[in-house]
N, C-alpha and C positions, 0 to 999 in steps of 0.2 A: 624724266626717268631717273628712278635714285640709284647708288652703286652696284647693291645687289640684282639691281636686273640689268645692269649695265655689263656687269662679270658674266650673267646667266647667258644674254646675249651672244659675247663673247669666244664663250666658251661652245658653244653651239657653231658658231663660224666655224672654230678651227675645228670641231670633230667632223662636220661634213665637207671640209675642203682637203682635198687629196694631197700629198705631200708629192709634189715632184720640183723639175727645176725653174720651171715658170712662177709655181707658188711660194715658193721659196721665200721673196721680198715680203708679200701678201701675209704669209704666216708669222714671220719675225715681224711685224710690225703690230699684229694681234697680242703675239704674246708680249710687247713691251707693255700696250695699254695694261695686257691682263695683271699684269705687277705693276702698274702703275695704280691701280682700281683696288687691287689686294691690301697693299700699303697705306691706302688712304681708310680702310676697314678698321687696319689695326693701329691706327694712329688714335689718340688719346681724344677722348668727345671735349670739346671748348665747354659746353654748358657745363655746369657746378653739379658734380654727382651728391644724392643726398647722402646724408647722415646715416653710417653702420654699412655700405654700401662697398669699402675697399673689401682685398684682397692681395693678400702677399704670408708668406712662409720665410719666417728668419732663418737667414743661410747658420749651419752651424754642422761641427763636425769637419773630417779630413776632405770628403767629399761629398758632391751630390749626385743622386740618380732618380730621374723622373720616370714612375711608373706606372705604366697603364692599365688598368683593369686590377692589380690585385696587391693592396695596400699590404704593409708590414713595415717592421722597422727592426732594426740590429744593428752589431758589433761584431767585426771580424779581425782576425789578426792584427788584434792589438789597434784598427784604425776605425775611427768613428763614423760611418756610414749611414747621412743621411736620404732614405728613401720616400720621396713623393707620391702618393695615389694623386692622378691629373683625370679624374673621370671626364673632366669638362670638356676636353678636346678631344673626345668623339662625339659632342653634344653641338654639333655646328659651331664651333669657335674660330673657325676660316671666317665665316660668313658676318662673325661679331655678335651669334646670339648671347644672352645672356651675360655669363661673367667670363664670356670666349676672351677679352683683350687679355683682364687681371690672369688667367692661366694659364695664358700662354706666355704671359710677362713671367713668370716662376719656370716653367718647363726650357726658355731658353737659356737660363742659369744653371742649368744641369750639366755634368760629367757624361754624364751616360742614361741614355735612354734605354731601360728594359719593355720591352712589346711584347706584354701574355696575349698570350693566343691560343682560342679553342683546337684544339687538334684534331674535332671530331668535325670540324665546320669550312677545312681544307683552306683556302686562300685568299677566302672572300675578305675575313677579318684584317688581315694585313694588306691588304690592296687598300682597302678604306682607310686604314688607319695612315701608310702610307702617304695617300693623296692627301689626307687632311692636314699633318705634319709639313708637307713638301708646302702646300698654300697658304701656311704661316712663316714661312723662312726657316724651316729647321730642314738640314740635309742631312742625311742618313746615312755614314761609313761612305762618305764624299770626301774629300779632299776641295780646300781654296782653290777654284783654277787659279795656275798659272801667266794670269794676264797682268801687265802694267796697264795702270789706267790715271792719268793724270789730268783734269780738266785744265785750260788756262784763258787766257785774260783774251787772245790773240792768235794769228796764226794760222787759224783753218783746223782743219784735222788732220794730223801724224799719223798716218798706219801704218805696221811694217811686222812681221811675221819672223821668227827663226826654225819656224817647219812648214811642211804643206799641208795647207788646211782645207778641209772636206767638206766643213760643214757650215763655215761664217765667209766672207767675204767682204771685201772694202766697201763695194755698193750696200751691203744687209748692212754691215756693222753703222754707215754713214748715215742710213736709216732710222735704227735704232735709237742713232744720238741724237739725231732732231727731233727725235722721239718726244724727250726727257731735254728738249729746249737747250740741246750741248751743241755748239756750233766750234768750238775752239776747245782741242784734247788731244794728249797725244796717248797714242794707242799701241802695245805691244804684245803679241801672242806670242807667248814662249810654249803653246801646246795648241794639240787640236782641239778646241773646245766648242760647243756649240752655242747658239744662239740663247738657248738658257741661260746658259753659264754665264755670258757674255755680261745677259741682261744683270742677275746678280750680280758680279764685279759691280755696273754703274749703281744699283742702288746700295747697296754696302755694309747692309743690315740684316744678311746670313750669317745663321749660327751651322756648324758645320759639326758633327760629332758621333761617336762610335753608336750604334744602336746592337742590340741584344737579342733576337727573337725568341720567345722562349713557348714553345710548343706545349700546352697542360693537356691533362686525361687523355695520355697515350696508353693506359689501360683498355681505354675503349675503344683502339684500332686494331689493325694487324699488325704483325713485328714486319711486315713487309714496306706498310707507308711509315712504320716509326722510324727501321731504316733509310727512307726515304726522307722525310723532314729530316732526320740527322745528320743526312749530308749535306743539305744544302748551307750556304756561308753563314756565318754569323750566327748561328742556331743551334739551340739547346733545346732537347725533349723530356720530358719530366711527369712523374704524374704527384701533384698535393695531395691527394686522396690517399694514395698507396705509399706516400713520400721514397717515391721512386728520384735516384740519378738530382738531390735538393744539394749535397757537397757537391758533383760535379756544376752545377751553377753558380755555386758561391768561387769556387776557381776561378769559373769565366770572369765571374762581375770583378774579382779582383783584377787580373790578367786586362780587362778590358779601361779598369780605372788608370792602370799603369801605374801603383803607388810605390812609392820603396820606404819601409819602414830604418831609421837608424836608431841603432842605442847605442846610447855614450858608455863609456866607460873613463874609470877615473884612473889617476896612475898608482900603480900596483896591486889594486882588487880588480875581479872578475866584473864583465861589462852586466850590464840592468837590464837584464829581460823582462823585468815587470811591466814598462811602459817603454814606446818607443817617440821616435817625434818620425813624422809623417813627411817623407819629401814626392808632390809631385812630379810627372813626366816632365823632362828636361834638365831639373832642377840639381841642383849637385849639395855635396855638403858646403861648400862655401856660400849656398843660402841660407841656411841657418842662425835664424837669432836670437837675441835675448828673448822676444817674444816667444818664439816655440817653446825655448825653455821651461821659460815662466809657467807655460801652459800646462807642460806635460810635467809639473811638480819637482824641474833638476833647479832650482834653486838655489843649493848649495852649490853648484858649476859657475854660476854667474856670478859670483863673491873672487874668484879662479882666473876670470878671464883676462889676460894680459894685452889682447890682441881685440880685433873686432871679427877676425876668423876663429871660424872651430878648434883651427889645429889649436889652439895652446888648452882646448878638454882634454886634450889626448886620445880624442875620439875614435873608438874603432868601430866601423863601419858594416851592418850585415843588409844583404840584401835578402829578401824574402821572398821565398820561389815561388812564382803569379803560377806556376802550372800544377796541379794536383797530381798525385803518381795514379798510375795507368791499372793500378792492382786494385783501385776503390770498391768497397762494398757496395753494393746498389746503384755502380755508376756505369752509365754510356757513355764509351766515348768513340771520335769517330778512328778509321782506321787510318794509320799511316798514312799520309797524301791525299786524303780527303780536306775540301776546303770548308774549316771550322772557327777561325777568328780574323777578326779585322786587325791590324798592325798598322 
C-alpha cells in the first residue's frame, strides 16, 4: 500500500470514529501517523529529477505575499511588494501531484497569504483551500503553541503543565511520542493546546502566518451577505470588475505585512521622502545597515558613518500609518467593534 492510500485510509478512520473520551487515545494516535505520512509526501524524491524540471521564484523586494487565484504585481508606499500567483496548490499539492512539493516550497517563504475567493460560490472555496494549506504545514492567523519540547538522550518523559488542559493529556501525549520513536523528552505545556498542535511542535516544520481572505464579485450578491462576509475576521470584500473597496485592500495587505517604512535625513536639510528603507515587524532602527542603505541609493550617508548604528545619520524616523482613513472613496470598512484583522 503506498502513502497516498495510506493518508486516504486514515483519514477515513478518524471521520467515522466518534470523538469522545474513550476515543481520545485512538484518535491522537491516527493523527500522529497522518503527519507522519503528510511529511513523508512533501519530503524531496531521492531519484535525480530530469532536466528543466525545477521550480523556484527569487525572493526580492521588502516583502513577500503568496496569492491564490489572482496574479498581479505592484508597489506600494514606497515598499517593494512581491506577489506570488500559487495556482498549483489547489491542484492536489497536499497529495504531491505534479509540481505540488516545488510550490509549496515558494508559498512557505511568504509574509502573507492573500485567499481570493468567489463571493458568489459562499464557503465552499475557502474550506478547500483552507484544508489543503493546513496539510502542507502552513497555519493560518495561528500563533506557535506555547509548548516547550526538548527531546534528550535519557530519562524517560518529563511532562508537566502550567494550566489545566482539556484537551492533551500525559497518557495521549506519551502516545503520541512513541509515535515518532521519542522515548526520552521533556515536555512543558504553558497553554491549553490540543493534540494537533501538540503533533506540530514535535515535527517542527510549521510555517505559521497572517492570511487575508479577500471576498471578489460582491457586485453579484446582496448588500445583506456583502455585509456579512465583511464581518467576519480577517476579511476584505471587493469587487475587480467594478474596482470596488481595491484601496481599502491595499491598507489591509499593508497593515497585515506590518512594515515600517524610515527616511533618513541628513543634518540640517529636510528628511528624503523620495525613497524610504523598509524595516520589518520587530525590527527597530538599530537594525539598520550599510546594506539597506546601499540599496535604497543613501550612498552618500555611508561615507558619514562614524558609528555602526544609525544614530550618527541623524536619522529621523517616520512611521507610516498601516490604517487607511475611514472617509475612503469606494471603500468598505467594517463598523467599529467588528472583528476585521489579525494582530
Amino acid at each position: 500500500m503506498g502513502i497516498l492510500e495510506k493518508i486516504s485510509e486514515i483519514e477515513k478512520e478518524i471521520a467515522r470514529t466518534q470523538k469522545n473520551k474513550a476515543t481520545e487515545y485512538h484518535l491522537g494516535l491516527l493523527k500522529a501517523k497522518l503527519a507522519k505520512y503528510r511529511a513523508q509526501l512533501l519530503e524531496p524524491s531521492k531519484s535525480a529529477s530530469s532536466k528543466g524540471e525545477g521550480f523556484d521564484v527569487m525572493k526580492s523586494g521588502d516583502a513577500r505575499v503568496a496569492l491564490i487565484g489572482f496574479p498581479s504585481v505592484g508597489k506600494y508606499k514606497g515598499a517593494n511588494i512581491q506577489l506570488l500567483d500559487l495556482p498549483g496548490i489547489i491542484e492536489g499539492a497536499a497529495q504531491g501531484k505534479g509540481r505540488g512539493r516545488q510550490v509549496i516550497a515558494v508559498a512557505r517563504t511568504a509574509d502573507v497569504v492573500i485567499m481570493m475567493l468567489d463571493a458568489t460560490k459562499g464557503e465552499v472555496q475557502r474550506s478547500l483551500l483552507e484544508k489543503e494549506l493546513e496539510s502542507v504545514g502552513i497555519r493560518l492567523n495561528k500563533h506557535k503553541p506555547n509548548i516547550y519540547f526538548k527531546p534528550k538522550k535519557g530519562g524517560g518523559i518529563s511532562f508537566n503543565s502550567t494550566v489545566t488542559l482539556t484537551q492533551c493529556s500525559e497518557k495521549l501525549v506519551q502516545l503520541i511520542l512513541h509515535e515518532y520513536k521519542i522515548f526520552n523528552a521533556e515536555v512543558l505545556f504553558r497553554e491549553d493546546c490540543s493534540p494537533d498542535e501538540f503533533i506540530d511542535v514535535i515535527v517542527g516544520n510549521r510555517v505559521y502566518m497572517p492570511c487575508l481572505y479577500v471576498y471578489n464579485k460582491i457586485d453579484q450578491i446582496s448588500m445583506e451577505e456583502v455585509d456579512r462576509l465583511a464581518r467576519k475576521p480577517n476579511s476584505v470584500v471587493i469587487s475587480c470588475g467594478m474596482k470596488l473597496n481595491l484601496d481599502y485592500l491595499l491598507e489591509m495587505l499593508w497593515e497585515y505585512l506590518a512594515l515600517t517604512c524610515i527616511y533618513t535625513k541628513k543634518r540640517g536639510q529636510r528628511p528624503d521622502f523620495t525613497d524610504a528603507i523598509i524595516l520589518r515587524k520587530g525590527a527597530s532602527v538599530e537594525h539598520v545597515g550599510l546594506e539597506d542603505l546601499w540599496a535604497c541609493g543613501k550612498r552618500s550617508h555611508i561615507a558619514q558613518l562614524q558609528s555602526p548604528l544609525p544614530a550618527a545619520l541623524h536619522c529621523a524616523t517616520v512611521s507610516v500609518t498601516t490604517r487607511g482613513p475611514h472617509s475612503r472613496g469606494n471603500c468598505w470598512m467594517p463598523p467599529p467593534g467588528s472583528p476585521s484583522s489579525f494582530m
